[in-house]
KOLVO-123111 format. One record per residue (C-alpha): residue number from 1; x, y, z. Coordinates in nm, 2 decimals. Example, Ala and Ser with C-alpha at 12.3 -4.5 7.8 and 13.67 -1.06 7.14 Angstrom:
BEGIN
+-----+--------+--------+--------+
: num :      X :      Y :      Z :
+-----+--------+--------+--------+
:   1 :   1.23 :  -0.45 :   0.78 :
:   2 :   1.37 :  -0.11 :   0.71 :
+-----+--------+--------+--------+
REM end
This chain:
BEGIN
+-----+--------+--------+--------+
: num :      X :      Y :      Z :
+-----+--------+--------+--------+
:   1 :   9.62 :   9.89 :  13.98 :
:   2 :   9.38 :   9.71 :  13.76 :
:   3 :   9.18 :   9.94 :  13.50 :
:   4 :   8.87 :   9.82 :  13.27 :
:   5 :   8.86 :   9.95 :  12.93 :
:   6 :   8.51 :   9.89 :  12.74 :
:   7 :   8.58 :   9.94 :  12.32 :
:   8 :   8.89 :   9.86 :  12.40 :
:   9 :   8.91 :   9.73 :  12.07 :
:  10 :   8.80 :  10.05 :  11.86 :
:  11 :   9.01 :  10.34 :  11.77 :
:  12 :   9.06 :  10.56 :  12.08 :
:  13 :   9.02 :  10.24 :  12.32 :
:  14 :   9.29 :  10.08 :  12.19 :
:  15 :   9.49 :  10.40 :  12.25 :
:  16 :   9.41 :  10.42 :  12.58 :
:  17 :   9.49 :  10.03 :  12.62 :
:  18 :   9.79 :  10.06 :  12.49 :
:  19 :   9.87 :  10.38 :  12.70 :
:  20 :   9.78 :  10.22 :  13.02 :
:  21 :  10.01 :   9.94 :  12.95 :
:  22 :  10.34 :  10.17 :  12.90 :
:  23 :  10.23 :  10.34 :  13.21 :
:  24 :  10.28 :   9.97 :  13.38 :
:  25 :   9.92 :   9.92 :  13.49 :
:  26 :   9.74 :   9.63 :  13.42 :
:  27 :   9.44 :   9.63 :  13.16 :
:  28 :   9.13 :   9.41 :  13.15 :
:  29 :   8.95 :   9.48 :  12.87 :
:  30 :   8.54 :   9.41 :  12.79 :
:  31 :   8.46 :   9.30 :  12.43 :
:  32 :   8.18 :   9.12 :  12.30 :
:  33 :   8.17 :   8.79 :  12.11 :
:  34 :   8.27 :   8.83 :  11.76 :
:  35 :   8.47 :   9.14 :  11.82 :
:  36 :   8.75 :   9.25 :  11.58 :
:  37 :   9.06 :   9.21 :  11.80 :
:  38 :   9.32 :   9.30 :  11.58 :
:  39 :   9.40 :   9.63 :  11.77 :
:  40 :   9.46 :   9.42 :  12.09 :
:  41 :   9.71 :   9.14 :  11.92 :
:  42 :  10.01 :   9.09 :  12.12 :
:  43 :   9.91 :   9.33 :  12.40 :
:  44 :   9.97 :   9.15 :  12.77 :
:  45 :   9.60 :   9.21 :  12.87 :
:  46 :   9.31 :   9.00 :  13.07 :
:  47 :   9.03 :   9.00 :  12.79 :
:  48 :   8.71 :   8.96 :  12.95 :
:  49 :   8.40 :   8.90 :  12.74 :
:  50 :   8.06 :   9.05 :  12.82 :
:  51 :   7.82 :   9.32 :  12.69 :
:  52 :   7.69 :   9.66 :  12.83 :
:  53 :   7.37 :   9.55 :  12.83 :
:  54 :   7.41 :   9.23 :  13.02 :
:  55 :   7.43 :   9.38 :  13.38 :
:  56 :   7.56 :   9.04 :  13.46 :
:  57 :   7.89 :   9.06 :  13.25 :
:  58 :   7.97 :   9.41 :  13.40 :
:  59 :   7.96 :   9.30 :  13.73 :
:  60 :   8.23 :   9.04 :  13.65 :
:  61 :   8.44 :   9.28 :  13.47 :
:  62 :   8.49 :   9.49 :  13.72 :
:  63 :   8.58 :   9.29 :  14.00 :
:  64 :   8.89 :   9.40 :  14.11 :
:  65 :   8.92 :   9.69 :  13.90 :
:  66 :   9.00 :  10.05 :  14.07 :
:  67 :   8.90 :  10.23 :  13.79 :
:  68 :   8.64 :  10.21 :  13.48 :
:  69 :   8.76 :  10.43 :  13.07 :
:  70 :   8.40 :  10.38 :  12.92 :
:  71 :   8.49 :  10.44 :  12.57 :
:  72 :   8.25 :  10.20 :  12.43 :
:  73 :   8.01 :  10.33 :  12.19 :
:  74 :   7.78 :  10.25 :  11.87 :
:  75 :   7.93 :  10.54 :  11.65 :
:  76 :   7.82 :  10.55 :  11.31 :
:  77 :   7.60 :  10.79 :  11.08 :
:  78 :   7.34 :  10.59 :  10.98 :
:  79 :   7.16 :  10.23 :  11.09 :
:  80 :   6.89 :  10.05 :  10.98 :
:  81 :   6.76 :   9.99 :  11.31 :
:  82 :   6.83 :  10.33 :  11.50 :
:  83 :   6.75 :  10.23 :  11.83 :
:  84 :   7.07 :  10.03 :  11.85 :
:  85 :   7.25 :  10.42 :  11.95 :
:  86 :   7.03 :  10.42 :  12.22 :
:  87 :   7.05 :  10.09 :  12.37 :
:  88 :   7.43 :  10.09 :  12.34 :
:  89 :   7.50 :  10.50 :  12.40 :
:  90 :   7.24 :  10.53 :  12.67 :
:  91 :   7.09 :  10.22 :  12.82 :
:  92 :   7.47 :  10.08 :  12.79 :
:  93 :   7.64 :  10.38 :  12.97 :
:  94 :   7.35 :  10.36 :  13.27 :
:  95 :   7.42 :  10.02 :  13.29 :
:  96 :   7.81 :  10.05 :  13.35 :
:  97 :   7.81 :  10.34 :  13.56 :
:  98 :   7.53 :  10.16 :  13.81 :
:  99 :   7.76 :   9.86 :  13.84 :
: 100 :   8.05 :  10.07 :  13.89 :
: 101 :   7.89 :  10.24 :  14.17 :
: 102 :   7.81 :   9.91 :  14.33 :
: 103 :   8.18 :   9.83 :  14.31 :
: 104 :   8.31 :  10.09 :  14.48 :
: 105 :   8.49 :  10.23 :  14.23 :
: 106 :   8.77 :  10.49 :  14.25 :
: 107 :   8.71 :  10.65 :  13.94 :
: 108 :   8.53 :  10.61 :  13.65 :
: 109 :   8.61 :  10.83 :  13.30 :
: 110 :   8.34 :  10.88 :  13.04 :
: 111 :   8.42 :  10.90 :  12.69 :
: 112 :   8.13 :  11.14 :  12.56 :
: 113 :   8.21 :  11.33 :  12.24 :
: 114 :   8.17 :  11.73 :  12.16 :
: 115 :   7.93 :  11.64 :  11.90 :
: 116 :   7.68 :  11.69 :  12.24 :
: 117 :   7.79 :  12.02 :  12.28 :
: 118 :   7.65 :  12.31 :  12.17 :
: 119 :   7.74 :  12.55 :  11.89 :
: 120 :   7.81 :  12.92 :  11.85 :
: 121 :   7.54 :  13.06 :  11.62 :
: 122 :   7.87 :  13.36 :  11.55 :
: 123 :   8.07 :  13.07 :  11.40 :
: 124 :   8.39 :  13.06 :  11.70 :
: 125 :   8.48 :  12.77 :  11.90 :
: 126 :   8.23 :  12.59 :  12.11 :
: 127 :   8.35 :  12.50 :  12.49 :
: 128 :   8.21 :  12.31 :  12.79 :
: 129 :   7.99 :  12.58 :  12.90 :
: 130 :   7.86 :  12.65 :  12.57 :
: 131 :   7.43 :  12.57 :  12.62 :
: 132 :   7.31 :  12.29 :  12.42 :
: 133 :   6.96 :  12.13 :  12.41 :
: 134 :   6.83 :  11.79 :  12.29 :
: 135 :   6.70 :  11.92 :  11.99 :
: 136 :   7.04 :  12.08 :  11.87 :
: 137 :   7.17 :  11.76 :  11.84 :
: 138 :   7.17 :  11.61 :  11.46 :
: 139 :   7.10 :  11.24 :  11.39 :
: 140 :   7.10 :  10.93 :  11.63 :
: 141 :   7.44 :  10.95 :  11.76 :
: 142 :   7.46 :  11.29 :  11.86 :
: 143 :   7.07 :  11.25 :  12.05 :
: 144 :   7.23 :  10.93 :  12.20 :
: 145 :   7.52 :  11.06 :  12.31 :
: 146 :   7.35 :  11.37 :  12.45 :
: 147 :   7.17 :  11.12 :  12.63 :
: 148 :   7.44 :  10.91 :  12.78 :
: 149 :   7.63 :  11.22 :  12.92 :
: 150 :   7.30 :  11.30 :  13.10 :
: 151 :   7.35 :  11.02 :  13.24 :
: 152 :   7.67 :  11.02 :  13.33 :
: 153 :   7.63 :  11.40 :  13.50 :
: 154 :   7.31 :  11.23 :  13.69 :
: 155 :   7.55 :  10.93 :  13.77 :
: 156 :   7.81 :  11.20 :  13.96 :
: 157 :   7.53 :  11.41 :  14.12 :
: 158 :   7.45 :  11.07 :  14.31 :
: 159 :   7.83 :  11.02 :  14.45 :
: 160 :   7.98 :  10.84 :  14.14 :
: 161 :   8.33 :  10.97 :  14.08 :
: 162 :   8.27 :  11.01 :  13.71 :
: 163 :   8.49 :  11.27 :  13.50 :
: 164 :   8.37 :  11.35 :  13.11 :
: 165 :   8.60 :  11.38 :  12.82 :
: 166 :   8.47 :  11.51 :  12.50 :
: 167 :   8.71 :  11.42 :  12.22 :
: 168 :   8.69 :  11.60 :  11.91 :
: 169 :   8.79 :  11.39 :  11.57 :
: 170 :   9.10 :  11.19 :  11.66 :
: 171 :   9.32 :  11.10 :  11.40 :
: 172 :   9.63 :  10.89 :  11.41 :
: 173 :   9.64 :  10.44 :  11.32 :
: 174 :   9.44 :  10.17 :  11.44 :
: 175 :   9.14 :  10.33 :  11.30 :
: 176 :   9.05 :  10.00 :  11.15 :
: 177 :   8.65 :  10.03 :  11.15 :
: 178 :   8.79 :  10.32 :  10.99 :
: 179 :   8.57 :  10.64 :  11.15 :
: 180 :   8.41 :  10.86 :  10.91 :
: 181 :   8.68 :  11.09 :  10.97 :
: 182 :   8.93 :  10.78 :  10.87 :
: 183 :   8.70 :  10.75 :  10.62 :
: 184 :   8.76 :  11.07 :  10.48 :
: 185 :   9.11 :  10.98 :  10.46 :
: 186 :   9.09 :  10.69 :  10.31 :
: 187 :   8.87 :  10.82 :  10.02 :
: 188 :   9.16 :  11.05 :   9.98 :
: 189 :   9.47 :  10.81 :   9.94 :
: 190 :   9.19 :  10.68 :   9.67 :
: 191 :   9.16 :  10.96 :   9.49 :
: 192 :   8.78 :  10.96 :   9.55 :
: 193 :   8.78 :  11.31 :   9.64 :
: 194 :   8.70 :  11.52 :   9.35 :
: 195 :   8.54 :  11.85 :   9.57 :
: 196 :   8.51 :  11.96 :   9.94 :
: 197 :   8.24 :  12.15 :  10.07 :
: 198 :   8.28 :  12.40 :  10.33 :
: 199 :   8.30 :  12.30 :  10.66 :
: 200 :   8.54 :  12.23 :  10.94 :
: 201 :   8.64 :  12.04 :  11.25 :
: 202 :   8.88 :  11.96 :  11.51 :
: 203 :   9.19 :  11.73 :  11.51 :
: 204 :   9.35 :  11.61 :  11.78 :
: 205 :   9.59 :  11.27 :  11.76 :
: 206 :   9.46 :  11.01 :  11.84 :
: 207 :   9.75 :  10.94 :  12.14 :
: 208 :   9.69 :  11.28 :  12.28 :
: 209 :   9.33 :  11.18 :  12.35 :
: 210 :   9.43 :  10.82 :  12.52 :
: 211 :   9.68 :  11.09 :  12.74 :
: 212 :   9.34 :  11.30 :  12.82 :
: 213 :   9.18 :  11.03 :  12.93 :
: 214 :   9.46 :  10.89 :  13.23 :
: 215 :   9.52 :  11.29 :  13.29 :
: 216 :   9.14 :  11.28 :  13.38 :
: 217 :   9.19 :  11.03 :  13.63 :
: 218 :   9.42 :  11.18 :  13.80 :
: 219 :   9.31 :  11.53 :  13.79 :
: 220 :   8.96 :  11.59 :  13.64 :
: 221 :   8.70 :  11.72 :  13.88 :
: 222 :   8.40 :  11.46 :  13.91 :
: 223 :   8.10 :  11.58 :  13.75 :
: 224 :   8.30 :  11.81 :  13.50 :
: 225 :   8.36 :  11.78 :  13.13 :
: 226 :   8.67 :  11.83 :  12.94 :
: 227 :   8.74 :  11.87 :  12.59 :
: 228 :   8.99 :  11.70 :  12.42 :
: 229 :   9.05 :  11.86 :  12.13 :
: 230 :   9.36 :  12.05 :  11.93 :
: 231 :   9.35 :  12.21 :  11.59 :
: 232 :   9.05 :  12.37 :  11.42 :
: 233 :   9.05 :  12.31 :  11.05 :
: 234 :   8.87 :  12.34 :  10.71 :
: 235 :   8.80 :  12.07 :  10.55 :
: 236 :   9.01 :  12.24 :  10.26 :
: 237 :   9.28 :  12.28 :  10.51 :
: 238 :   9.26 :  11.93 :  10.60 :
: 239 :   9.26 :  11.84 :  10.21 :
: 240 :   9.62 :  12.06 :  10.22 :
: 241 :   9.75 :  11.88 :  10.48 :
: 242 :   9.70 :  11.54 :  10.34 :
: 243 :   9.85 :  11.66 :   9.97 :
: 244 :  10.12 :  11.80 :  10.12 :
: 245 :  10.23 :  11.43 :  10.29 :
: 246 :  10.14 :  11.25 :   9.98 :
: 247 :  10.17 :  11.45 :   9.72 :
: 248 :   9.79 :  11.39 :   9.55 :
: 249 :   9.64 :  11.72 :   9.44 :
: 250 :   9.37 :  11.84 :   9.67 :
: 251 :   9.08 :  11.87 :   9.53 :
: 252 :   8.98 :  12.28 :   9.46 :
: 253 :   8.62 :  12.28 :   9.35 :
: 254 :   8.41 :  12.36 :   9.65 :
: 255 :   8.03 :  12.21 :   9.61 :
: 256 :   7.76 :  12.43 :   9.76 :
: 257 :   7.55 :  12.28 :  10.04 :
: 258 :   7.24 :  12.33 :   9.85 :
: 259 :   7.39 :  12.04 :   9.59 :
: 260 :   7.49 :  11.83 :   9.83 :
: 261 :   7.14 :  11.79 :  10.05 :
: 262 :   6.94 :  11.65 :   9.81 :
: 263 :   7.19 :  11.44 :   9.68 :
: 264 :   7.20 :  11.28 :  10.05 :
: 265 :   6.82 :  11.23 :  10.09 :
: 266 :   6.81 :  11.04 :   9.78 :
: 267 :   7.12 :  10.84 :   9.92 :
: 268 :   6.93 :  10.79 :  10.26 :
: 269 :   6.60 :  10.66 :  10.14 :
: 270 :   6.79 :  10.46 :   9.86 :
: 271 :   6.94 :  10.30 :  10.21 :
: 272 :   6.68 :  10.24 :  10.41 :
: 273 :   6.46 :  10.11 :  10.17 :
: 274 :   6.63 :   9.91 :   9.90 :
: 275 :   7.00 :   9.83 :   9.97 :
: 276 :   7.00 :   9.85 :  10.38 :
: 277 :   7.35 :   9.94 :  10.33 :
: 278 :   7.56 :  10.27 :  10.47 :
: 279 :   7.48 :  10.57 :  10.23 :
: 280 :   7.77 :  10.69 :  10.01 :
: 281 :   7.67 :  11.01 :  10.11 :
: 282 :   7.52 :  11.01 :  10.52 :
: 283 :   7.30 :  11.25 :  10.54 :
: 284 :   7.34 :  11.28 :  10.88 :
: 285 :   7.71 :  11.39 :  10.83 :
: 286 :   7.62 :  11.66 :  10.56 :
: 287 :   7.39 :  11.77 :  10.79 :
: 288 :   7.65 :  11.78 :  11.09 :
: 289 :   7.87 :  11.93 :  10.78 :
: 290 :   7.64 :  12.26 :  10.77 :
: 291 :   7.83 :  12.45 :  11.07 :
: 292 :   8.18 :  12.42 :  11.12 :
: 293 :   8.28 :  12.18 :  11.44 :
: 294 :   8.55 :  12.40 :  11.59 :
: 295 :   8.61 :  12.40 :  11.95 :
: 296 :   8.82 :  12.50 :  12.25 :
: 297 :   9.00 :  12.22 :  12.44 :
: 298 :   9.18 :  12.56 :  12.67 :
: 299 :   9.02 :  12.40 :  12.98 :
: 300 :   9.17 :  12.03 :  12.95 :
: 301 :   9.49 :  12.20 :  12.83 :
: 302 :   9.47 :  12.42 :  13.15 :
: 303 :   9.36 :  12.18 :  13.41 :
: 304 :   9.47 :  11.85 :  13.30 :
: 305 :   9.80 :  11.95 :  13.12 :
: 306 :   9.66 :  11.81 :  12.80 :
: 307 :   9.92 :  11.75 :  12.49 :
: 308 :   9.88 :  11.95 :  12.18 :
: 309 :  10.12 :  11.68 :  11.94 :
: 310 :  10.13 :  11.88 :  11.62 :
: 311 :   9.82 :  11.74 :  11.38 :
: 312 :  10.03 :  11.73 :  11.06 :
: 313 :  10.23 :  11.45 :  11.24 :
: 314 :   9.89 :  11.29 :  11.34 :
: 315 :   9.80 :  11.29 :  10.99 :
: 316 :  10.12 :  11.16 :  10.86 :
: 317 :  10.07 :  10.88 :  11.10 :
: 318 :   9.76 :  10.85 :  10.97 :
: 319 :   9.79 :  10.82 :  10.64 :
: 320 :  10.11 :  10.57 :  10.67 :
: 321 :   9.91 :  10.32 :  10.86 :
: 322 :   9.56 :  10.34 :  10.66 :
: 323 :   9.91 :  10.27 :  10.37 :
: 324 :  10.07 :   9.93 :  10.49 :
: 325 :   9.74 :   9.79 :  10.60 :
: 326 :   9.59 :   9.75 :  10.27 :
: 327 :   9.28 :  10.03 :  10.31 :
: 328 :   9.44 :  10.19 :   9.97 :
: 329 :   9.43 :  10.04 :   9.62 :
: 330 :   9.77 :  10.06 :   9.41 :
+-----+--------+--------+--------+
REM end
């Protein structure tokens, strides 16, 4: 059986790649021109080159394929240009399910993300059912996303057998962009963490999502969304963790979200008009930062037999790999 992968390359992609493989199925995997391929050296795969929003290349790339992970995705906090999100995220995701529909496919699995799900105003754990609306969402990514998973319900309302995974913040190696969770790591190992502010998300390793994504092919109910998700933690948890495994101090001075808003408009406009360079401080993400992302992954771990690998572990991983690949400085 012949699979597609699109961001293949990226962090959970490359996961479900490699995944795939050790399951003995064969993997073609869409990239575009220019791609950073390092997470697909040495793997026995058919590397097809295309883009989502060349209808053309899709069509190719799925010939012969019996099923479709669309895990590709324009994730980042902040762009110059912010309609890329939504020609990627949206326009993209339309454009790959309609060709998969022409092809007949068996199965296609959408990687959404629960940053399009709602929120508990009471502070608990969000799941699939909790309501969410357009304007909930915070910053380009999120609205994108939002968007795309629209598309993909309005996609399985028409007869596509599309299933929707909602990972949470994976966390594990090959995170070579890195994410701005990796990120968060990373600045870490550095020592660039002097203070945490007080909010919280979910972490879930990195192979345990890849596993989500093949259990919803085989079991997810078309049309339905499943969260893939483990461990809600504070961020001063999180900062616990990571001492523990590498014996740095975490940092204990909490910084009110007051301090830190202004501090990230003055980064964002200092961004989009002078250095046209990522903020140090995405607004966007302190924004996101103001409610704590914790949710329920119950339902996957119910219906799809989703793993719950412990998250220390993940982060060990984590941490060891971000190591011997040069991301931090002697």
């Amino acid at each position: 059986m012949l699979s597609l992968v699109t961001g293949g390359t990226g962090f959970v992609g490359a996961a479900v790649v490699r995944l795939l493989l050790s399951e003995g199925c064969a993997v073609r995997v869409l990239a575009r021109r220019g791609s950073d391929l390092r997470n697909l050296d040495g793997l026995d795969i058919d590397l097809t080159y295309g883009d989502l929003l060349n209808r053309d290349s899709l069509r190719q790339a799925l010939k012969g394929c019996s099923r479709a992970y669309h895990v590709a995705a324009h994730y980042s906090l902040w762009e110059a240009d912010p309609s890329v999100f939504y020609r990627v995220n949206v326009d993209g995701t339309r454009n790959l399910l309609e060709a998969a529909m022409e092809a007949g496919m068996e199965r296609i699995i959408y990687t959404s993300t629960v940053g399009a799900l709602g929120y508990r105003y009471d502070g608990g754990p969000a799941d699939e059912t909790t309501p969410a609306t357009l304007d909930q969402m915070v910053g380009h990514y999120k609205r994108s996303k939002f968007l795309a998973e629209e598309e993909a319900r309005q996609a399985a309302a028409r007869g596509v057998p599309v299933v929707i995974v909602n990972p949470s913040t994976p966390v594990g190696p090959r995170d070579i962009k890195p994410t701005p969770t990796g990120q968060i790591i990373v600045d870490f190992l550095n020592r660039r963490m002097p203070a945490y502010i007080d909010t919280g998300l979910n972490l879930i390793d990195v192979d345990d999502v890849a596993r989500g994504h093949l259990l919803a092919a085989e079991r997810g109910r078309v049309g339905e969304r499943y969260i893939l998700g483990h461990k809600n933690l504070t961020l001063k948890e999180i900062f616990g963790i990571l001492g523990q495994i590498t014996k740095i101090a975490a940092p204990t001075i909490r910084l009110p979200y007051q301090l830190i808003v202004p501090l990230a408009y003055a980064n964002h406009w200092l961004s989009a008009l002078i250095t046209k360079r990522p903020p140090r401080i995405p607004l966007e993400g302190v924004k996101m930062a103001r409610r704590r992302m914790f949710f329920d992954a119950s339902k996957a771990v119910r219906e799809l037999g989703l793993p719950q690998s412990p998250i220390e572990q993940a982060l060990e991983r984590a941490v060891r790999w971000f190591t011997d690949n040069g991301y931090v400085k002697r």
